[in-house]
C-alpha positions in Angstrom: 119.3 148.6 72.3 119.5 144.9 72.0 116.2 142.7 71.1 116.9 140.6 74.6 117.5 144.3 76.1 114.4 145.2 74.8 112.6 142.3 76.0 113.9 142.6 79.5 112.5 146.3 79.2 109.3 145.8 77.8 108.5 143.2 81.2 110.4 146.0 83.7 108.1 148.9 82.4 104.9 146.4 82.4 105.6 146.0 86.2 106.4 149.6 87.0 103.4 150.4 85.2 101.3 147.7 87.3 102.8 149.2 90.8 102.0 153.0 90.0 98.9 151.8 89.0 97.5 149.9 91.9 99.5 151.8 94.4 97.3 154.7 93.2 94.2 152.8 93.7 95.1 151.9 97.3 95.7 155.0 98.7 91.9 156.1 97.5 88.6 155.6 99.8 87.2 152.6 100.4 83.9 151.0 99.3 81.4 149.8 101.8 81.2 146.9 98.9 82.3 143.2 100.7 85.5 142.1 99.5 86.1 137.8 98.4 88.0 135.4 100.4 92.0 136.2 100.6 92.9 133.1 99.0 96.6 132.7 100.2 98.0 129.6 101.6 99.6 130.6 105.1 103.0 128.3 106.2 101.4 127.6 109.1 98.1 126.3 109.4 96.6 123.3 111.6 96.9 119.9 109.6 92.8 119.1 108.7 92.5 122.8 106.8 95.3 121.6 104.2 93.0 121.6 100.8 93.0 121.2 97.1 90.6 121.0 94.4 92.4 118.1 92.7 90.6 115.1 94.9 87.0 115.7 93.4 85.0 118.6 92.2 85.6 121.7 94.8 87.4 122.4 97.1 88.1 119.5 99.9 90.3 119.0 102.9 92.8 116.2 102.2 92.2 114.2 105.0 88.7 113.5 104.2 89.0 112.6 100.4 89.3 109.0 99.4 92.7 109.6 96.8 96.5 110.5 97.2 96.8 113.9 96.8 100.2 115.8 97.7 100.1 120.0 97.7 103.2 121.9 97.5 101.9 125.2 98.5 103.5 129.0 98.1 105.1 128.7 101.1 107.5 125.7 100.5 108.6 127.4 96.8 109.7 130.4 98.3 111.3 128.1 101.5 113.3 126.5 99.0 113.7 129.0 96.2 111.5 126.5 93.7 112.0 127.8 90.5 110.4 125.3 88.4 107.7 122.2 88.4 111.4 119.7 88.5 112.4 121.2 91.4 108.9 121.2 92.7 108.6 117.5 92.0 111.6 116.6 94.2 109.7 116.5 97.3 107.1 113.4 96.2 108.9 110.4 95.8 106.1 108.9 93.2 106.6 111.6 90.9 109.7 111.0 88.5 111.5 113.0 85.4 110.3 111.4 82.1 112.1 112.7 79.5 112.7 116.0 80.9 115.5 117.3 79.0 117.0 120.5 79.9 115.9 123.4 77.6 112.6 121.2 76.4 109.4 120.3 78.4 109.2 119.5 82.3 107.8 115.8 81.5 106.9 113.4 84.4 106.1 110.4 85.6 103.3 109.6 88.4 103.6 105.9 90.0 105.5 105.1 86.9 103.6 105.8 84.6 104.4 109.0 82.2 102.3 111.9 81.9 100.0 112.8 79.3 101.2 115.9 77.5 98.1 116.7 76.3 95.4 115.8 79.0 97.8 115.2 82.5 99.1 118.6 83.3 96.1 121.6 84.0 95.6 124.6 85.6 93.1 125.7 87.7 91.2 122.0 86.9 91.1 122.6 82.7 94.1 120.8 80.8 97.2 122.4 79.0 100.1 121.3 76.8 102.5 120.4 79.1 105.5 121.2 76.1 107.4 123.8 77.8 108.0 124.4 81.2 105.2 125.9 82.8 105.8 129.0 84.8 105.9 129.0 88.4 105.3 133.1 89.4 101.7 133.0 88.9 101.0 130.1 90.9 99.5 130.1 94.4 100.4 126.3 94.7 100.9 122.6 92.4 98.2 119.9 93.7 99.3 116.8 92.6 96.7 114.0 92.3 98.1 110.2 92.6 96.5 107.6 90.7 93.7 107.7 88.1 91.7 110.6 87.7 88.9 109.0 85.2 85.9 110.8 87.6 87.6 114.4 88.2 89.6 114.6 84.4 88.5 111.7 82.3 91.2 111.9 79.9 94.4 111.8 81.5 97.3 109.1 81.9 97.1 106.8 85.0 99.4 108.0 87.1 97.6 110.7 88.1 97.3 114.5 87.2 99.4 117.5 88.2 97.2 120.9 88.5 98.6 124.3 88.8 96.6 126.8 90.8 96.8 130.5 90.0 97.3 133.5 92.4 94.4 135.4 93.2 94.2 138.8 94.3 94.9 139.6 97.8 92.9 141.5 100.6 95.9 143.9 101.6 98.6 145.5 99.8 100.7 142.6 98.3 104.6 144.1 97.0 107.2 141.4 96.9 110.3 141.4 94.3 112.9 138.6 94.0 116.6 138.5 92.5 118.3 135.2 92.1 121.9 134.1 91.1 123.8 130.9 89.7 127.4 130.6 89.8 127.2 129.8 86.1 125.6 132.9 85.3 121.9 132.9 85.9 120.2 136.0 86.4 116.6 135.9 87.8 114.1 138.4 88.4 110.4 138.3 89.4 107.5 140.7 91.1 104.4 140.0 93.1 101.8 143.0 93.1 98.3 142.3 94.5 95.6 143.9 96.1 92.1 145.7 95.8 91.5 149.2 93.9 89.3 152.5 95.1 85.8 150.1 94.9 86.8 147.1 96.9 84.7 145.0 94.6 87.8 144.5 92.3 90.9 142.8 92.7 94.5 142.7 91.2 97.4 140.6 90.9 100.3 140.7 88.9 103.2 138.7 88.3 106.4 139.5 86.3 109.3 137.7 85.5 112.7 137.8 83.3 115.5 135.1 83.2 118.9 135.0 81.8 119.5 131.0 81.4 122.8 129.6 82.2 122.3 125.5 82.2 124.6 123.4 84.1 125.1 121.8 81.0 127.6 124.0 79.1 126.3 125.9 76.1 122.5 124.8 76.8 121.8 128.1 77.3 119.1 131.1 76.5 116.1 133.2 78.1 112.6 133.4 79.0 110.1 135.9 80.1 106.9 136.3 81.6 103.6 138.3 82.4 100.5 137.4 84.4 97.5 139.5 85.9 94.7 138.0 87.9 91.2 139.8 88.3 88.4 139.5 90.7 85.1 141.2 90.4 82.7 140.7 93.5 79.8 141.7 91.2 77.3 140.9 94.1 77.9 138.8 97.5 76.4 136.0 95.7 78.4 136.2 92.5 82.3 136.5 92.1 83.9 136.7 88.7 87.4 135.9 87.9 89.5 136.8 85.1 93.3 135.8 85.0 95.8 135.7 81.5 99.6 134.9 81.6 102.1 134.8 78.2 105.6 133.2 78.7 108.3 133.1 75.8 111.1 130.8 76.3 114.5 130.3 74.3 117.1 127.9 74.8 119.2 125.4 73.5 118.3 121.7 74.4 120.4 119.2 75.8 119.5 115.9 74.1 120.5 112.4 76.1 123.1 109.4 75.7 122.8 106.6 73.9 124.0 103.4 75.3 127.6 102.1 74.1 127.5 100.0 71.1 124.5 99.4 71.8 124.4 97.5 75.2 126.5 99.2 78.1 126.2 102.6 79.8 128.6 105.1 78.5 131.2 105.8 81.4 133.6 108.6 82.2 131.3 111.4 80.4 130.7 114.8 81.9 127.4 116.1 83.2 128.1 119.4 81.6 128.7 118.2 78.2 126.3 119.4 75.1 125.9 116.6 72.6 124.1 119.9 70.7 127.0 121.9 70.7 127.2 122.6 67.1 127.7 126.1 65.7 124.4 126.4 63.7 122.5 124.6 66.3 119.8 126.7 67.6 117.2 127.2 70.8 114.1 125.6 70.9 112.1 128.5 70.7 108.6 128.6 72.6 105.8 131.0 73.1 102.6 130.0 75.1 99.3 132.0 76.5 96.9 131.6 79.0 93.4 133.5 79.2 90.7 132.1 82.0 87.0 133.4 83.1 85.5 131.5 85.7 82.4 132.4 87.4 81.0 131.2 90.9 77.4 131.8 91.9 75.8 130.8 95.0 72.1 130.0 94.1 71.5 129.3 98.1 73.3 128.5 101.2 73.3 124.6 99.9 73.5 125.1 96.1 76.5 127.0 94.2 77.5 127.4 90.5 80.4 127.2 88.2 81.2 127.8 85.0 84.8 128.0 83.6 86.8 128.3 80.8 90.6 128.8 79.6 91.6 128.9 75.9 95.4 128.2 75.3 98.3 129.2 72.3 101.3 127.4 71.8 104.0 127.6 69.2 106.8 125.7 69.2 110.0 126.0 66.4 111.9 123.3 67.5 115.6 122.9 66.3 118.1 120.6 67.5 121.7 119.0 66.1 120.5 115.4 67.3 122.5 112.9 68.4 121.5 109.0 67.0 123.2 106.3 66.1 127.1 105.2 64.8 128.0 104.8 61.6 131.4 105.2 62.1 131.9 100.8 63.4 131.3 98.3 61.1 127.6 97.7 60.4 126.9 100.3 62.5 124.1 100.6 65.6 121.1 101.8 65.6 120.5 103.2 68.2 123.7 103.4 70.0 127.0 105.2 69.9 130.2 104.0 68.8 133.0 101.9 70.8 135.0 104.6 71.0 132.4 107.6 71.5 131.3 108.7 68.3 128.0 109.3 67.6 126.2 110.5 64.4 124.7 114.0 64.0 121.5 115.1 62.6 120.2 118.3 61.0 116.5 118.1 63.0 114.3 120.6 62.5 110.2 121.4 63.0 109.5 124.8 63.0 106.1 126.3 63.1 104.3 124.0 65.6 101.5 125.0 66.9 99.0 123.8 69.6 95.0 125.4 70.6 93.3 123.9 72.9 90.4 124.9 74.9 88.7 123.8 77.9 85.2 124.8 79.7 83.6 123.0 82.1 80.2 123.7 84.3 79.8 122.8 87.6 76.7 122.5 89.9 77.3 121.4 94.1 74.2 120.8 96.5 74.2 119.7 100.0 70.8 118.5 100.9 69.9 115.6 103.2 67.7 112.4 101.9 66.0 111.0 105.1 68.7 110.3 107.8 71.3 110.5 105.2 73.2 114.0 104.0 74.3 114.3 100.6 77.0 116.1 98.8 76.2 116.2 95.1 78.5 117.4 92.0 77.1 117.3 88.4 78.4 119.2 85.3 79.3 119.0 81.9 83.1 119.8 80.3 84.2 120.3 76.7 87.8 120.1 74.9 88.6 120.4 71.8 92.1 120.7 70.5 93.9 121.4 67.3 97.5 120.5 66.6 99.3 122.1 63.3 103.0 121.2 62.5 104.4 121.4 59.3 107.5 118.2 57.5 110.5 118.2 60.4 113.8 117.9 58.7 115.7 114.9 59.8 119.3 115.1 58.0 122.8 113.5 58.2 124.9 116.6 59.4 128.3 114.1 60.5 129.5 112.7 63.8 130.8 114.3 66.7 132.5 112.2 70.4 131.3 112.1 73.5 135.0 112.6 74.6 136.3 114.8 72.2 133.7 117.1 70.7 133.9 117.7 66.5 132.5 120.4 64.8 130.0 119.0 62.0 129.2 121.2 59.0 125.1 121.6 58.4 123.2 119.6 57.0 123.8 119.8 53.0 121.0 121.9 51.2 120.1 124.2 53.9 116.9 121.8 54.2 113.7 124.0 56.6 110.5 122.7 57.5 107.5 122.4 55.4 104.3 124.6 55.7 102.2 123.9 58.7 99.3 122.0 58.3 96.4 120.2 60.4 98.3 117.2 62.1 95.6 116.3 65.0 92.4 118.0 65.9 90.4 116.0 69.1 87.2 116.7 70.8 85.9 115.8 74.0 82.8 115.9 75.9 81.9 114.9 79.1 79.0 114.8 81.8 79.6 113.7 85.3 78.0 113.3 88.6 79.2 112.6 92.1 77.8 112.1 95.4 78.8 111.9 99.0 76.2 110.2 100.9 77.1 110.3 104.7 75.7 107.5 106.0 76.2 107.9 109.5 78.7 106.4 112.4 81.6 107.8 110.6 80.9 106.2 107.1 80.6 108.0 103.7 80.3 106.2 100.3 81.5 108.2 97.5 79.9 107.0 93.7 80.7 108.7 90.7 80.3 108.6 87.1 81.8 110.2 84.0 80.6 109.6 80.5 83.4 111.0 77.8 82.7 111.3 74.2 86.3 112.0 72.2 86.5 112.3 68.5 89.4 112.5 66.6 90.9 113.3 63.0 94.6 112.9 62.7 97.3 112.8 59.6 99.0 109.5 59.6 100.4 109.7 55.8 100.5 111.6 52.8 99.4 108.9 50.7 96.3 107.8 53.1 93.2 109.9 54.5 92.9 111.5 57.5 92.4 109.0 60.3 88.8 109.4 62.3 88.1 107.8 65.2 84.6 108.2 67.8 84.8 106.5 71.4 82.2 106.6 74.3 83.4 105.3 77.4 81.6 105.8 80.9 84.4 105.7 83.3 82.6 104.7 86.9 84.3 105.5 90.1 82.8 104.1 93.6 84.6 104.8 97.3 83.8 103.4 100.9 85.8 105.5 103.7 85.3 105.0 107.4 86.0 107.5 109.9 87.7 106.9 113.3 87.4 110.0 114.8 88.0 113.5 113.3 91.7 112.5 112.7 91.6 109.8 111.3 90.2 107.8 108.3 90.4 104.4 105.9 89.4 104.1 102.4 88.9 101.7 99.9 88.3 102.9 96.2 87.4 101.4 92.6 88.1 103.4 89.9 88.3 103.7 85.9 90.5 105.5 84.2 90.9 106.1 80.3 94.1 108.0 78.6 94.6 108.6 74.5 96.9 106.1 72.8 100.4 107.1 72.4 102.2 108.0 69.8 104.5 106.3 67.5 107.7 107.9 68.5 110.6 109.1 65.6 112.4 106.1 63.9 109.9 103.7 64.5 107.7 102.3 61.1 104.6 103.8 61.9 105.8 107.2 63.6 103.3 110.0 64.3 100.5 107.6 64.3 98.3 107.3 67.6 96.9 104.4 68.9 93.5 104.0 69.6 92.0 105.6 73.6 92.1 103.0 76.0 90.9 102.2 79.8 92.5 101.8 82.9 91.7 100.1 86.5 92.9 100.7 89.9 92.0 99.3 93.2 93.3 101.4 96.2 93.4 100.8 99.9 94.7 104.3 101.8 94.9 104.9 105.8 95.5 109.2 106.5 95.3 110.9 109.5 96.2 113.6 111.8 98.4 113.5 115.5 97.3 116.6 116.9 97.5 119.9 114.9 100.9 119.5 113.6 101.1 116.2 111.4 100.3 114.5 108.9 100.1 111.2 107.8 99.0 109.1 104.7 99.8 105.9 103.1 97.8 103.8 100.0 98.1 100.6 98.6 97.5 100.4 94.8 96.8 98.5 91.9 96.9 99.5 88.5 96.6 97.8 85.3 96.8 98.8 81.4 97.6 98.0 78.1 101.0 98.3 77.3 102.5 100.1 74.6 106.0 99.4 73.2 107.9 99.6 69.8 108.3 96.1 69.1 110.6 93.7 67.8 109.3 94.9 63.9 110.0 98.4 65.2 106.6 99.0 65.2 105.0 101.2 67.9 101.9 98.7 69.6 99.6 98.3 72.5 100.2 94.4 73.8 99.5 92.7 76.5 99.0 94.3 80.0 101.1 96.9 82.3 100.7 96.2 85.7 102.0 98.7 88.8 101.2 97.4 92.5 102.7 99.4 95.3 102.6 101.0 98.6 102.9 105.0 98.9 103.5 107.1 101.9 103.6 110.6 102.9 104.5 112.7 106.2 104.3 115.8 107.2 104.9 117.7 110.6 105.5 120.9 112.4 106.8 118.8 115.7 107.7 122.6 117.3 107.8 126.0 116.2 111.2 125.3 115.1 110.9 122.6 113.1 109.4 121.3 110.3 109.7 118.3 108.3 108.1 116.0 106.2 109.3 112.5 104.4 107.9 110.7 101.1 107.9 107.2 99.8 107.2 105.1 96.9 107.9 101.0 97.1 106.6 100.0 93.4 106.4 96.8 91.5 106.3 97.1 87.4 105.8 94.1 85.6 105.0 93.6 82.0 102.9 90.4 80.8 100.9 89.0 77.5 103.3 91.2 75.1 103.6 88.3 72.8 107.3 88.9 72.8 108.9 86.2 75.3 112.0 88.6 76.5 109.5 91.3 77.6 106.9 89.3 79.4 107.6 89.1 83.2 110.0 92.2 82.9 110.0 95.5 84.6 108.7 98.4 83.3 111.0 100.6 82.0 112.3 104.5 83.8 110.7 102.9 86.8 112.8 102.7 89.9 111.3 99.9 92.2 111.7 102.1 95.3 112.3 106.3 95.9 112.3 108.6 98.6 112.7 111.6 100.0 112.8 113.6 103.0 113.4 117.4 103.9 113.6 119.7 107.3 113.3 123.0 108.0 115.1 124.3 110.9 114.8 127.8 113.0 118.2 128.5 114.7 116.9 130.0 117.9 120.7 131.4 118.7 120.2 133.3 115.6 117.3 135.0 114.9 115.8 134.8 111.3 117.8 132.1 110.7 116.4 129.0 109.0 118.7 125.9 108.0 117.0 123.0 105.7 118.0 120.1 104.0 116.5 117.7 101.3 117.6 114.2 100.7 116.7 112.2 97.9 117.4 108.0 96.8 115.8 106.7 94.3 117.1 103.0 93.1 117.7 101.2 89.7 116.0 101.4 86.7 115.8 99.2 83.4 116.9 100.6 80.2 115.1 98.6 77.7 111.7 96.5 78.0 114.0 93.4 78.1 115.3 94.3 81.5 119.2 93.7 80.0 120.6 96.6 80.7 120.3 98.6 84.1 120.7 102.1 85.2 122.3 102.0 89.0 120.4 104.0 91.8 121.5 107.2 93.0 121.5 109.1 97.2 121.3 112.9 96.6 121.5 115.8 99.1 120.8 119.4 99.0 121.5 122.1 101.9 120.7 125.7 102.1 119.6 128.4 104.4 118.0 131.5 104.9 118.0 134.5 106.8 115.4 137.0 107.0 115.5 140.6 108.9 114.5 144.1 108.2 116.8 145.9 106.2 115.8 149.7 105.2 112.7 148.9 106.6 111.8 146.5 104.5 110.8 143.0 105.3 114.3 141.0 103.2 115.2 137.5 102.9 118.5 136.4 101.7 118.4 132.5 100.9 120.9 130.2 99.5 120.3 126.8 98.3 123.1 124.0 97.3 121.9 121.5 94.8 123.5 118.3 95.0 125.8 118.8 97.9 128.5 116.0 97.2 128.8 116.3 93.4 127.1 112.7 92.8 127.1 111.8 89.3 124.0 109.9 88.2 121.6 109.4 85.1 118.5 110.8 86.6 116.0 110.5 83.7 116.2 107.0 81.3 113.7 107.0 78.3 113.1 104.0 75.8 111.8 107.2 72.9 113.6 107.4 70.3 115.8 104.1 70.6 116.2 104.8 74.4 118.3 108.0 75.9 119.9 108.3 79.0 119.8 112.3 80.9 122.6 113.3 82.9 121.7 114.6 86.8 122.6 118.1 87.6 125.9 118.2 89.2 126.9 120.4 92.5 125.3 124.2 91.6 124.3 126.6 94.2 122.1 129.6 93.9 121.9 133.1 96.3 118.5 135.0 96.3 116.6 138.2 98.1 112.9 138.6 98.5 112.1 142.2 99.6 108.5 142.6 100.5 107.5 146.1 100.4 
């Protein structure tokens, strides 16, 4: 048998093992023992009981939370056969690709400003690397926070935070299996097993998946599997312990970006399904990762509960990749750029070994208690995160050139060069104790004060010939909210909050790569209006304002925090069951990015780059009453031009996409089947989705008409 055969195996039998298992336990008696709370978002619920933890500490109903918050719940990713958190992301407009390369990390952008890798994306409210793409078959929903998160995260990049919430076990008997096909190939397979053994105190859930990859990008190919199980333990009615742990190992070859034309124009006549990595000793980037979680909620009284969490993370990373930089091949060359005539240079990169630990905990204390006429809702805890990055000396070596228009095979890179032992890059710690309160005052007004006080230390490598770099901040990141209440519907807010992210890094090529800059603070003032019409819709819209320092690679081609980076704009969401028929919702972001007190005069004044100024979306859902089971829906996105470079010279044209599929659901031998199939990019539109200024500046090709056919059995 084959290793991938083997693999495949090893995640069937897991599975099998899980179903014989818990089937066994569900046909035994059951305990007089009180079961927890089924924890499953249902499709159709009225519009106030939509909730996420993202907005604060606990769990809160949107409308009555002072901050953007958009939830793409379990029902939605199956509607749409969501795969993945770049599919996911389609359906808010301020949410953008940054740098998502296929076959690398899902990277994003939140109000135009990209996501910290190592602080922005978490699960279950404690952060993870965010350096492969994180799986999807575990997750009950994604809770996407808009704006800065300084009071619920302290340490995360200003656009906002993207948490992923894990399945829980289920009351009854949960069996559900998925198969999925591509037309290039794909094969997907996942299970959903949940439920409650003989003693009704404890609770399962598992999730299984396995994945043959076939990229619309030809050759940019590979695998990846995956295994999850969630436990609950009612240990008492008061006390609830939870347990969950996930692995994922992904393979598969990257598809690196464009560079622009000599320099200064957007190449033109390429193909979306050409690999600038198609070389024959390129190989995957190769990715292992593991989750394991305890959290524990006890409720001291009827007003006072407690929380205590924690979730320890591995992640290994060898990372190869026949890179694409530069011409050499005109004249004096460019660098960065590709050649006139569409050759580009090709190098030998490799950075095997890499390795990533972190671990979060966090303890959480809520009251509700009442101080004279006024009633109080009071958070306080403490969190901790300490992280520890090892990677050994990449290789970075001439290999040859190769065309975007007529592909050349290159031979390796001379003296089969490999990566250097691993050793201590970055190691960061970070401490935290924070308090909020809701104070109700009365006649519909509630002021919402918090305050987070972070402590982060950090050692990193910068060079071999200088010591290790230390730094120790303290910031205390305040956060204050006045909202007003109509009526039970409907609400205003205005909101005042810090923020504070890690500096970034020096990217490849520039003179002081690898180093990171020091932590620094953000600000935002917000204005947001949300509201209910009836039990059916939806509707919320903010004005912001957010300032930073701005980081660049500068004229000296060093990588530098100058100057300010200012994002004002107005942000909308909808969302509405109008009849049992239909169901549809819309999503908009108008933004302004300007960039001021750089010290560099053809920056100042400019747009930000990978920022569009304005992106929407908007998607139905539509029951076919003629035919029964059968569900049409459609997703259109625009999203309009970006600038290239921080000099605003060069500019990537906007883009209208549209997506169609449907569904059909009925019982076939006796089981409860739906058969769904999606079309991705309907007319074939080719556009550069994702523009980056890393690494000289790359542009990523948009995925091209691709359709996929699935079937959910639930059993």
């Amino acid at each position: 048998m084959s290793s991938a055969h083997l693999k495949y195996s090893v995640v069937a039998l897991a599975v099998m093992q899980a179903c014989a298992s818990t089937a066994q336990a569900q046909s035994s008696a059951t305990s007089p023992a009180a079961p927890i709370a089924e924890v499953i978002i249902k499709g159709e619920r009225g519009a106030a009981a939509e909730r996420a933890r993202i907005g604060g500490f606990g769990e809160a109903a949107l409308l009555q939370t002072p901050v953007s918050v958009t939830v793409i719940d379990q029902q939605k990713l199956q509607d749409f056969s969501i795969r993945n958190a770049t599919e996911a992301m389609a359906y808010d407009a301020s949410v953008s690709d940054a740098y998502n390369a296929v076959g690398y990390a899902e990277n994003f952008s939140i109000r135009g400003f990209n996501l910290d890798n190592t602080s922005s994306y978490r699960k279950d409210g404690l952060a993870i690397p965010g350096d492969t793409q994180i799986p999807l078959e575990n997750k009950e929903r994604i809770e996407v926070l808009k704006g800065l998160a300084g009071l619920q995260a302290g340490v995360a990049a200003p656009g906002g935070i993207i948490n992923f919430v894990t399945k829980r076990p289920t009351n009854a008997e949960l069996r559900s299996a998925t198969v999925e096909v591509r037309e290039r190939g794909t094969v997907y397979g996942a299970i959903d097993v949940g439920g409650r053994f003989e003693d009704r105190r404890f609770g399962y859930r598992i999730n299984a998946a396995a994945e043959k990859l076939r990229s619309y990008v030809k050759g940019a190919d590979g695998e990846r599997q995956f295994i999850s199980g969630a436990f609950d333990w009612q240990i008492s009615p008061d006390a609830l312990l939870q347990i969950d742990a996930d692995t994922q190992h992904k393979s598969q070859l990257t598809a690196p970006g464009y560079q622009l034309i000599a320099g200064v124009t957007l190449p033109t006549k390429v193909s979306q399904t050409l690999l600038l990595n198609d070389q024959p000793w390129a190989r995957p980037v190769d990715t292992r990762s593991t989750n394991l979680a305890a959290k524990l909620s006890y409720r001291l009284s009827d007003a006072v509960n407690l929380e205590a969490a924690v979730n320890k993370h591995w992640f290994k990373r060898d990372d190869y990749t026949a890179f694409p930089y530069g011409c050499s091949n005109e004249g004096a060359g460019f660098y960065p750029g590709f050649c006139r005539n569409g050759d580009y240079d090709v190098y030998d990169y490799q950075s095997a070994g890499e390795t990533k630990t972190p671990l979060g905990a966090e303890v959480l204390l809520h009251a509700r208690f009442a101080s004279g006429a006024v009633r109080h809702e009071l958070s306080t805890g403490v969190s901790v995160f300490t992280r520890r990055d090892m990677a050994g000396d990449y290789v970075y070596d001439y290999a040859g050139y190769s065309n975007i228009y007529h592909p050349l095979v290159t031979a390796p890179a001379p003296g089969n060069p490999v990566t250097g032992p691993a050793y201590l890059r970055r190691h960061e710690n970070e401490r935290a104790v924070f308090v909020q309160d809701i104070a109700a005052l009365g006649a519909g007004v509630k002021l919402f004060t918090g305050l987070r006080y972070v402590a982060l230390k950090r050692d990193e490598f910068v060079a071999a010939t200088l010591p290790y770099a230390h730094s120790d901040d303290h910031f205390v990141l305040p956060t204050v909210a006045l909202q007003y209440s109509f009526n039970a519907d409907w609400n205003v807010y205005g909101s005042a909050t810090h923020g504070l992210e890690h500096g970034g890094v020096a990217p490849l090529q520039t003179n002081n790569q690898g180093q990171a800059l020091a932590p620094s603070r953000s600000k935002q003032l917000e204005l947001g209006i949300k509201g209910a019409i009836g039990n059916d819709t939806t509707l919320s819209a903010a004005l912001f304002d957010i300032r930073r320092g701005h980081e660049f690679t500068g004229l000296a081609n060093v990588f530098v925090r100058a100057g300010e980076e200012r994002h004002r704009g107005l942000e909308a969401t909808l969302e509405s069951r109008a009849s049992g028929d239909l169901h549809y919702g819309a999503s908009l972001l108008a933004l302004q990015t300007r960039q001021t007190g750089t010290g560099v005069a053809d920056f100042d004044g400019k747009r930000v780059t990978d920022v569009p100024d304005i992106k929407s979306s908007a998607w139905l859902e539509y029951s076919v009453a003629q035919l029964p089971g059968v569900k049409l829906n459609a997703l259109w996105r625009y999203s309009g031009s970006k600038s290239f470079d921080a000099a605003n010279t060069v500019n990537v044209p906007g883009y209208h996409l549209f997506d169609a599929g449907a569904a059909w659901s009925s019982r076939i031998a006796g089981k409860n089947t739906t058969v769904r199939l999606q079309v991705v990019n309907l007319f074939d539109k080719f556009y550069w989705r994702d523009v980056t200024p890393a690494l000289g500046g790359y542009l990523l090709t948009g995925t091209p008409r691709s359709a996929r056919l699935s079937a959910q059995v639930d059993f």
